[in-house]
C-alpha positions in Angstrom: 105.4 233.1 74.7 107.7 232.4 71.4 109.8 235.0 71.4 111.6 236.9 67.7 115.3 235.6 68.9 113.6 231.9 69.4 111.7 231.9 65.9 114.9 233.7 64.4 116.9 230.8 65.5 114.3 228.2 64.4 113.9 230.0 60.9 117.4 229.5 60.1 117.5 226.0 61.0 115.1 225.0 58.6 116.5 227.7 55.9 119.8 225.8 56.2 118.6 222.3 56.4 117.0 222.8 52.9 120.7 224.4 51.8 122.2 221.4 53.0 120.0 219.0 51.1 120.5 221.4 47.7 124.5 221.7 48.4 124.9 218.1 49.5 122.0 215.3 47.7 120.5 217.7 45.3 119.5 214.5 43.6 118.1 213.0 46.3 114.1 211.9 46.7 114.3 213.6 50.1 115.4 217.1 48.5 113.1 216.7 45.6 110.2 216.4 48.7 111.5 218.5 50.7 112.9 221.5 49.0 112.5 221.1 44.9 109.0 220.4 45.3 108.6 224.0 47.0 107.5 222.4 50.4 110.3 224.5 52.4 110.0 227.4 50.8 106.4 227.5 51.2 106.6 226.9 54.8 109.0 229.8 54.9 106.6 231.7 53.0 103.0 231.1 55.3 105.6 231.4 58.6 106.5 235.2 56.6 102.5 236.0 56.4 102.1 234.7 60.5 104.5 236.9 61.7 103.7 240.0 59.2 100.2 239.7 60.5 101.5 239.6 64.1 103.8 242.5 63.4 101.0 244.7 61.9 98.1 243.6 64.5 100.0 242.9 67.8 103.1 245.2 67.3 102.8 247.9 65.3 106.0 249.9 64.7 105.7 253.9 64.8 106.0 256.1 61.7 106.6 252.6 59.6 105.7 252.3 56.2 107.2 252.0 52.9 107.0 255.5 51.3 110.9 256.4 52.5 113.8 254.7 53.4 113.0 256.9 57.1 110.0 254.6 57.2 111.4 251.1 56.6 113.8 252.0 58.9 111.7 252.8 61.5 109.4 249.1 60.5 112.7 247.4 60.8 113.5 248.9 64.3 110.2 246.4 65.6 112.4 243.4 66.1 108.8 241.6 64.7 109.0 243.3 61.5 112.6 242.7 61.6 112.3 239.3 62.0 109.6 238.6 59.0 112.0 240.5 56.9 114.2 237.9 57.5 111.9 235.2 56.9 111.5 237.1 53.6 114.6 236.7 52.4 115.6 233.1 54.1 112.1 231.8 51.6 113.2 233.7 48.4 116.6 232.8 48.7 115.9 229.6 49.7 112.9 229.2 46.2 115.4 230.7 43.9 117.8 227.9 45.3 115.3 225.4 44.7 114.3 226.5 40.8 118.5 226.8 40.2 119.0 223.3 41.5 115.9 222.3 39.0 117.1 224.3 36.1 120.2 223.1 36.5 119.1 219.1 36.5 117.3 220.1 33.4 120.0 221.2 31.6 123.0 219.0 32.5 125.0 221.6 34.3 127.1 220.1 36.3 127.5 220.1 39.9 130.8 222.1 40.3 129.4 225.0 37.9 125.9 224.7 40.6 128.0 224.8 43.7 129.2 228.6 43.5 125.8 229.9 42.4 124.0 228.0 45.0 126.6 229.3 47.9 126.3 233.0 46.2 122.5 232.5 46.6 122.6 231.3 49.9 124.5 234.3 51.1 123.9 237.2 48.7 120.7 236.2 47.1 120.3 238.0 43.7 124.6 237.7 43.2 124.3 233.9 42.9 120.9 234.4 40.8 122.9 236.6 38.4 126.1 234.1 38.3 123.6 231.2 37.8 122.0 233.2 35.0 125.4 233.0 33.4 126.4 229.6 33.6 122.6 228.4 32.6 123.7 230.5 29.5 126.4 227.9 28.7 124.2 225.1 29.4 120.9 225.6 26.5 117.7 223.9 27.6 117.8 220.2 26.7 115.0 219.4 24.2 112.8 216.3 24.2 113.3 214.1 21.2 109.8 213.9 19.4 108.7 210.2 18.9 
């Protein structure tokens, strides 16, 4: 029987393979497959709808819900529940990443001015969405010369 601790572990490693490839060979065929075309995040993302179907079905936390932070609480006390939230934020993290990493190509910035937003993404989502909204600011959208 997979266990929350087991698929915790396993969710991270895959998280943080795909924050390797964007830190270290953003450019690289093998990140474009794997993580820029949305393949990890995705994966993230139908592992998030498994185990919140699981939670709901096979473990249903007591007085859960959504209505009060009393309620979230008690949904995040089911390590289950717990454990999709995780998920949650390891795929949006992890897609935001991604479409930085492609904006950024886009637009010529340049890696050191990626690097901090990516790392800020990685460990405090929406900070490094909000840095990388400022540097993309300094960078305008490259427009395609009309032939």
């Amino acid at each position: 029987m997979l266990r929350p601790d087991f698929l915790f572990q396993v969710a991270n490693q895959v998280a943080s393979a795909g924050w390797l490839l964007l830190l270290l060979a953003p450019r690289w065929r093998g990140t474009r497959a794997v993580v820029l075309s949305g393949t990890l995040p995705l994966l993230l993302a139908a592992a998030y709808v498994g185990l919140i179907g699981y939670q709901t079905f096979a473990h249903p936390a007591p007085g859960a819900g959504f209505g009060s932070l009393a309620q979230v609480a008690a949904l995040f006390r089911e390590p289950w529940a717990l454990l999709a939230g995780w998920v949650h934020y390891l795929c949006f993290d992890l897609w935001v990443g991604a479409w930085e990493t492609r904006d950024a190509q886009r637009r010529g910035v340049p890696p050191w001015a990626l690097i901090p937003c990516l790392l800020a993404t990685f460990l405090l989502g929406p900070l490094g969405l909000l840095l990388y909204s400022g540097v993309r600011r300094r960078y305008p959208q490259q427009q395609l010369s009309a032939k």
